[in-house]
KOLKE-816525 format. One record per residue (C-alpha): x, y, z. Coordinates in steps of 0.25 Angstrom, whole numbers, plus 5000, padded with zeros to 4 digits. Example, Ala and Ser with C-alpha at 12.3 -4.5 7.8 and 13.67 -1.06 7.14 Angstrom:
2
504949825031505549965029
END
This chain:
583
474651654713473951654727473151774729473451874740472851864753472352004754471551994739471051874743470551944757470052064749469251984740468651904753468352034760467952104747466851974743465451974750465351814751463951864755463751934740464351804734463651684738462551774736462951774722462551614722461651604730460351674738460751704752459851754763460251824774460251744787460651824799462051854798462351754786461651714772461151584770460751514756460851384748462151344747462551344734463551214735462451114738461151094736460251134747458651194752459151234766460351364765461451334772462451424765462951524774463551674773464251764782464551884777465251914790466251804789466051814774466051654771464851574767464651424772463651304768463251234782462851104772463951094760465151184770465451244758465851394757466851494762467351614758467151714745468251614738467551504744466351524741466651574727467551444723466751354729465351404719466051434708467151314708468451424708469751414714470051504724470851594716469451604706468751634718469451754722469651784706468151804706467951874719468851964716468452004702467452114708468452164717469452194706470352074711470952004702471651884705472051804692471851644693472051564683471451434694470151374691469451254698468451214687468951084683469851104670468751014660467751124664468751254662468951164648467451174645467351334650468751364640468051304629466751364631467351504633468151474621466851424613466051544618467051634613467051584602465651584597465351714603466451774593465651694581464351754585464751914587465951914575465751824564464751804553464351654559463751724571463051844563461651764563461851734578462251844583461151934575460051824582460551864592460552034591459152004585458551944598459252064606460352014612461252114612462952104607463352134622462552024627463051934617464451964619464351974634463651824635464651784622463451734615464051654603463851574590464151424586464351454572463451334562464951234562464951104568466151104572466451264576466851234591467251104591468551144582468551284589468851204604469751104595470651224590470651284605471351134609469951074615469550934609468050894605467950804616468150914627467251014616466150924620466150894634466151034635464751044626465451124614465451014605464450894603464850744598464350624589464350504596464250424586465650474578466250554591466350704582466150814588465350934583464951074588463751084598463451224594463251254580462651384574462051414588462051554596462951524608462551564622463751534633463451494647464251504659463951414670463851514685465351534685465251594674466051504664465651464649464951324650464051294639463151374629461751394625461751384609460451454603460251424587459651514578459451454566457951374572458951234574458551154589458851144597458651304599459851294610460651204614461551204626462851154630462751004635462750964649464550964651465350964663465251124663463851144659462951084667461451144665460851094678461751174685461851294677460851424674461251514661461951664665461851634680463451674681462851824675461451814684461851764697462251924704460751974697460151844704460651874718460352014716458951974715458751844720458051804708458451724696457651704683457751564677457551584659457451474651458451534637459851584637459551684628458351714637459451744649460351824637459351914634458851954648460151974650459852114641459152154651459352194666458652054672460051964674459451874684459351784674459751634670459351534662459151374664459851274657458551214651457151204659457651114670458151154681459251064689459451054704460751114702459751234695458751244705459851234718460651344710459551444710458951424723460451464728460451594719458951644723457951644730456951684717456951614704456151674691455751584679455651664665455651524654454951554642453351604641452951474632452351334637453851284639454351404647453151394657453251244659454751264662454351384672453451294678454651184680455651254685454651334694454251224700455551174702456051304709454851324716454851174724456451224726455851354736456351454725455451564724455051564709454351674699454151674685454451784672453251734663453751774650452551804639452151674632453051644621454251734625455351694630456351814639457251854626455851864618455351954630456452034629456652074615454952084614454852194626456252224629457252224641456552314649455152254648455852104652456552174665455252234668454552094666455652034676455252134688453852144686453252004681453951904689452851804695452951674705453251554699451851494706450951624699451651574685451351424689449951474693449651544680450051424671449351324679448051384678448151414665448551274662447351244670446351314662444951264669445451124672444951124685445751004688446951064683446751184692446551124704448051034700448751154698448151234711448651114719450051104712450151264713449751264728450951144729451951244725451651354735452251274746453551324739453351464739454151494753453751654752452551664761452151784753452251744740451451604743450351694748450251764735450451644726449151574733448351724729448851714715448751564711447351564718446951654710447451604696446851474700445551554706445551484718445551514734446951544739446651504753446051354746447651354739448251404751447651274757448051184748449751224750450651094754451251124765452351184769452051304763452951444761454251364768455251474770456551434768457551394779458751464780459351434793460751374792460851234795461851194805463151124802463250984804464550964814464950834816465250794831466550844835467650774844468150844855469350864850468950904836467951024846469251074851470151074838468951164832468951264846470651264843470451294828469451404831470151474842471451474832470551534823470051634832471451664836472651704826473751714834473351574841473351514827474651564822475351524836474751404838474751344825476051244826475351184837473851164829474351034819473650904817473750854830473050974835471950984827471650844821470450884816470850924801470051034797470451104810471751084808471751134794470951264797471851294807473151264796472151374786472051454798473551474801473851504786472651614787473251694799474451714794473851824784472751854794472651914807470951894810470151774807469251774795468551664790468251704776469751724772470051604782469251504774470451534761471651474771470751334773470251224764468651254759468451124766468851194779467651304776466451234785467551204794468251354798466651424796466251324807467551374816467151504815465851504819466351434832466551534846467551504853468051604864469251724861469851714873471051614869472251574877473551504873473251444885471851364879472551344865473451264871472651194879471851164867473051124859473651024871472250954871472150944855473650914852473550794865474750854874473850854885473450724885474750654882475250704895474250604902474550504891476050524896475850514911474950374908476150324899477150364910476350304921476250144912477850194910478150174925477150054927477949984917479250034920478949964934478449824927479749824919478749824906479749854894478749844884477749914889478850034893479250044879477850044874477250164884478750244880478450254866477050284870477450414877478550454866477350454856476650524863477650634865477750644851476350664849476150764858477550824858477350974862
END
């Protein structure tokens, strides 16, 4: 069923686009526009767009964007009819779609995985199996609303629980394992469960769907977790556990904190820090890295306070810090971890921790250098170079300035001799000025089909009467022709021009296409006069009257030679060119 017109204008005129893609991505105001990283392709220059006044967004590199639906189906791989689903939920539009554009193999691994989760998530909260679990659990403070809000669950200790679970809900073993729930001998092909007497932690990828699971044992068997495999639907380097819930806290602060558990994240989430994600194992991906710098601008590192969590800090740090992230570090005491914080000095000691002992990544490097250092003079002098190496990354003037006071003093050293010894460039400020399209040369002809196209644009009544007269042999030039087809449909439920609702009348493709139309002037003053001027030119009339008289003239030259042939030949010329160019 198509979606009325008028609710899909409400939701366009009811949606922020500028709110949205902010929801992604960290934009900075530029003028009348915002500009950030686009989050379709990888990039260090911003050149995504937003104009809240037109309320569409543009990427001058990938020309990906659009609208609200746009935008929305384009991120989150939706239909259209998802898009306006889920732009509408906070409106109290409802709009019922059954429609879905995640390939069918992957909606078959998210059924199963809901089905799964379900499923354990009743064995741990109602059945005898789970007590043990679920009294772990309560013991370590989590809470039942947590539990049943994230439907944390239990694989009970059966080989084969899920796999004839799925087989009795019509899924085979073979799909069970690509999907990750079940493993498989190689040697004899049988398959068995994966997860077997383990506490089950779901994750959802960032739209918010079941993907794989975290499973926790608690009977001291290793590993201590063990995760979903790599599938088509859980991939680890391009996912961060509980971004779907964070991502509004992380905008809303510009800060994101990177832990290391899933529990770790679960247990925070008791409390009133929910800025919070975890990675998927100590390395971060490129796919990692890109994501966060297109969700802020700030990134805090809280791993573990042992040896393991410092040297992973110290990793990812370095990675983040060379990407021109601005990084800081939660130093958890030695030997805790974030859920051990917690239930030591409880919640309101950990928020307290969050707003007042947050410190630069470099301080924190500082600090274990020199104390890795001890009086290895040597050593000191290695670790003063490789810190004053990394301060050519920090792009705040400011905080550079203060960063050469602190590590001087830790290493006890002048701060004019480190300032000295910075590579150059130092304290780069990034660029934020929108690159210019690229436009490939255009044709004469092509420069006036796109003036034509934009004056009908401009001009409803012009379009609606004109329209017979603009077909193929008009505009040859496709995606002006096909505009103006979208265009046609589009003002015959509208009376002005807007190009946010235009852009659902035309092909995405078309998107670059129109947004670079309406940032063309052209003058208001508009005659029938100069449109059909315009259209004798493009449609070849006025030159097949100079093609006629030439033909006519060679008619009578061979008329008087008594050239049969050439008569006949010159005769059919001028009736195909009547044909052409028939008014």
């Amino acid at each position: 069923m198509r979606i009325p017109e008028e609710t899909i204008a409400k939701i366009k005129d009811e949606t922020d686009i500028t709110e949205l893609v902010a929801s992604y991505i960290k934009l900075e105001r530029r003028g009348r526009n915002y500009v950030g990283l686009c989050p379709f392709h990888d990039e260090k220059t911003p050149s995504f767009s937003v104009s809240p006044e037109k309320q569409i967004a543009h990427c001058f590199g990938c020309k990906k964007g659009g609208n609200v639906f746009q935008f929305l189906m384009e991120i989150e791989n939706m239909s259209f009819a998802e898009a306006a689903a889920k732009l509408g939920e906070p409106l109290n539009i409802k709009i019922d779609t059954q429609t879905s554009n995640i390939a069918e193999s992957d909606m078959t691994f998210i059924r199963m995985h809901e089905y799964m989760t379900g499923l354990y998530h009743q064995l741990l909260v109602n059945t005898n199996e789970g007590e043990k679990a679920l009294q772990y659990l309560l013991d370590r403070g989590f809470p039942m609303e947590l539990i049943r809000s994230e439907q944390i669950g239990y694989a009970p200790d059966m080989p084969k629980f899920a796999t004839n679970a799925l087989l009795e809900q019509g899924y085979n073993e073979e799909t069970a394992y690509q999907a990750g729930l079940v493993s498989r001998n190689e040697e004899n092909f049988s398959y068995y469960d994966r997860f077997v007497g383990r506490i089950m932690i779901p994750i959802k990828n960032h739209q918010g769907h079941l993907v794989g699971y975290t499973a926790r044992s608690i009977d001291g068997s290793e590993p201590k977790y063990l995760n979903t495999p790599e599938t088509e639907t859980f991939k680890k380097r391009e996912l961060f556990f509980n971004l779907h819930d964070a991502r509004k806290h992380v905008r809303k602060l510009d800060n994101i904190i990177l832990m290391e558990g899933h529990l770790d994240v679960l247990k925070v989430k008791t409390t009133k820090v929910k800025h919070i994600v975890a990675t998927m194992g100590t390395e971060l991906s490129q796919e990692n890295v890109s994501l966060l710098e297109r969700l802020s601008s700030n990134v805090t590192i809280m791993f573990d306070g042992d040896s393991a969590g410092r040297n992973a800090t110290l990793k990812v740090g370095d990675t983040l810090l060379k990407r021109g992230l601005n990084v800081y570090v939660q130093k958890i005491p030695d030997k805790m971890d974030p859920d051990e914080y917690i239930e030591t000095f409880g919640a309101e000691k950990f928020e307290q921790f969050i707003a007042d002992e947050q410190q630069h990544y470099l301080h924190f490097k500082a600090e274990v250098l020199r104390h890795e250092a001890k009086e290895n003079d040597m050593k000191l002098t290695q670790h003063l170079n490789t810190l004053a190496g990394d301060l050519q990354f920090v792009r705040d003037h400011l905080t550079a300035e203060r960063l050469i006071v602190t590590i001087s003093s830790i290493f006890g050293v002048d701060k004019q001799a480190l300032s000295g010894i910075i590579p150059e460039p130092v304290r780069q400020e990034p660029d934020y000025r929108i690159p210019e399209p690229v436009r490939e040369q255009m044709t004469l002809r092509q420069k006036k089909e796109r003036y034509l196209t934009k004056l009908m644009m401009a001009n409803r009544e012009f379009l609606l009467e004109y329209r017979d007269a603009l077909d193929e042999n008009v505009l040859t030039y496709r995606p002006y022709y096909d505009i103006m087809r979208g265009l046609c449909a589009y003002f015959e439920a509208h009376g002005e021009f807007d190009i946010s609702m235009a852009l659902n009348y035309l092909d995405p493709a078309l998107t670059d296409t129109l947004i670079e139309l309406d940032g063309m002037s052209i003058h208001e003053d508009v005659s029938h006069s100069e449109i059909n001027d315009y259209l004798e030119d493009l449609s070849g009339i006025r030159n097949s009257e100079y093609e006629k008289q030439e033909i006519y003239r060679k008619l009578e030259v061979a008329e008087r030679d008594n050239d049969m042939e050439l008569q006949i030949k010159l005769t059919q010329q001028l009736i195909e060119l009547n044909r052409i160019h028939k008014m």
